[in-house]
N, C-alpha and C positions, 0 to 999 in steps of 0.2 A: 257512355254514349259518345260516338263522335261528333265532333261539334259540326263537322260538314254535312252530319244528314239530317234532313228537315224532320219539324216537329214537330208533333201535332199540335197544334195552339189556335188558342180563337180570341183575337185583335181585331178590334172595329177601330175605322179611322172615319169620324166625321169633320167636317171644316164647317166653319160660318164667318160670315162677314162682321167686322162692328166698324163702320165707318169704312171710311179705305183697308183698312187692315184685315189681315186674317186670320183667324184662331184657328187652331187646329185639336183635338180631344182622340188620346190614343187609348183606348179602354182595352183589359185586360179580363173577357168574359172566358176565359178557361179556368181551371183547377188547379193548374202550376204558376208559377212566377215565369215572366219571360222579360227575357232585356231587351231592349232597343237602342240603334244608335242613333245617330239625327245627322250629322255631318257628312256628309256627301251622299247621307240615303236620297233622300225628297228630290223629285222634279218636280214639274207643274206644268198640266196642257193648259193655255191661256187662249178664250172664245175669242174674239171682236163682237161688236156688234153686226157688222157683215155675215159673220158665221166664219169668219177667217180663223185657223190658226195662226197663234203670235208664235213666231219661231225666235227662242231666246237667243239673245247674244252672249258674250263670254264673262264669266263672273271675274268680280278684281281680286288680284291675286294677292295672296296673303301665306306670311310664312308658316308652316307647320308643324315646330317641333314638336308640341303638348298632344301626347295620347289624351283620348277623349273617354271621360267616364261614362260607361253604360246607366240609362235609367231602368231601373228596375221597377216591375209593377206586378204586384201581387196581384193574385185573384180577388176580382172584382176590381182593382182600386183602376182612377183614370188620371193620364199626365196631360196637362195643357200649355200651347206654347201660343207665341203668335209666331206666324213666318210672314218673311217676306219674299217679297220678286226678285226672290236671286240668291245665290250660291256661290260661298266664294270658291278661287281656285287656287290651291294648293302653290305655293314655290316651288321651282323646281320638278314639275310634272309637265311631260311632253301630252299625255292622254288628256282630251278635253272632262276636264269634272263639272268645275265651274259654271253657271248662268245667270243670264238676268235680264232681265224681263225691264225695258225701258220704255213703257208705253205711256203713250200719249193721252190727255187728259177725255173721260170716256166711259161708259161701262163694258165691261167685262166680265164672262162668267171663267172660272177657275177650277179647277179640280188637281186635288194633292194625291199625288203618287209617293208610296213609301214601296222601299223595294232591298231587300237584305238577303242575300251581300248585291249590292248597287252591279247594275249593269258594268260601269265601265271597273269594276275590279278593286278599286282604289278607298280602302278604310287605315283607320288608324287609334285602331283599339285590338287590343288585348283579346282571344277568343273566350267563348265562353258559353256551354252546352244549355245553357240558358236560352239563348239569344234567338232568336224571333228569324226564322227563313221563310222568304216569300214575298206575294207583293201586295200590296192594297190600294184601292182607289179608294178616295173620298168621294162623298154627294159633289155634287157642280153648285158653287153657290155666283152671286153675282156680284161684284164689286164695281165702286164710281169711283175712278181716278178726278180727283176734282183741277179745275184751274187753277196753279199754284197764285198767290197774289201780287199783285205788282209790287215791284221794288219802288222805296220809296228814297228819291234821288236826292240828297242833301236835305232833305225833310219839307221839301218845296211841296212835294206833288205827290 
């Protein structure tokens, strides 16, 4: 098979919230094993409470020698992570990868985009006729960025 043509495979991606945080559950209901990558897959549309989209800013840059191992998921089995608000961005890359999501304390509803081989082109793994083409949404779940707490200043206050 070549690794460039899509494959039939059936990958559900749900998210849920547990506090601020976000869990994300890649489940593997097809027949065969499929790999997935995580590293510069995932965006994220982020609601306001207005209905606004948060338009991300640029993720902090990070150097990128180490190929990244593919997670492998048998049929039936499911991989769970948490993500967060943002992505880092590769050294040395002109192409925007990176984002992050710097928003203000609030709720917000979220939904995970996973997407292979990622829009802007740019992975750093190994090929492999395994690997999971295509894209998936997650459910919209809601998250509260809470008030971070005051600093307390010489232990006075």
């Amino acid at each position: 098979m070549d690794v460039r043509e899509p494959r039939d495979v059936d990958v559900q991606l749900t998210l849920r919230a547990r506090g601020s945080e976000l869990v994300s559950t890649f489940t593997n209901d097809g027949d065969a094993p499929v790999a997935l990558a995580f590293w510069w897959n995932r965006t994220m549309r982020v609601v306001d409470d207005a209905g606004r989209i948060v338009v991300p800013g640029a993720g902090p840059v990070l150097p990128c020698g180490v190929a990244e191992d593919l997670e492998l998921l048998a049929p039936g089995a499911s991989f769970e992570r948490t993500e967060s608000l943002g992505c880092t961005q590769p050294a040395g890359r002109s192409e925007r990868i990176g984002w992050s999501y710097d928003v203000a304390p609030g709720t917000y509803r979220v939904t995970l985009i996973y997407e292979a081989p990622p829009a802007h082109g740019f992975t750093q793994h190994a090929p492999d006729p395994r690997e999971f083409r295509g894209r998936l949404e997650s459910n919209e779940v809601a998250i509260a960025i809470p008030v971070p707490p005051k600093k307390k200043r010489f232990g006075l206050f």
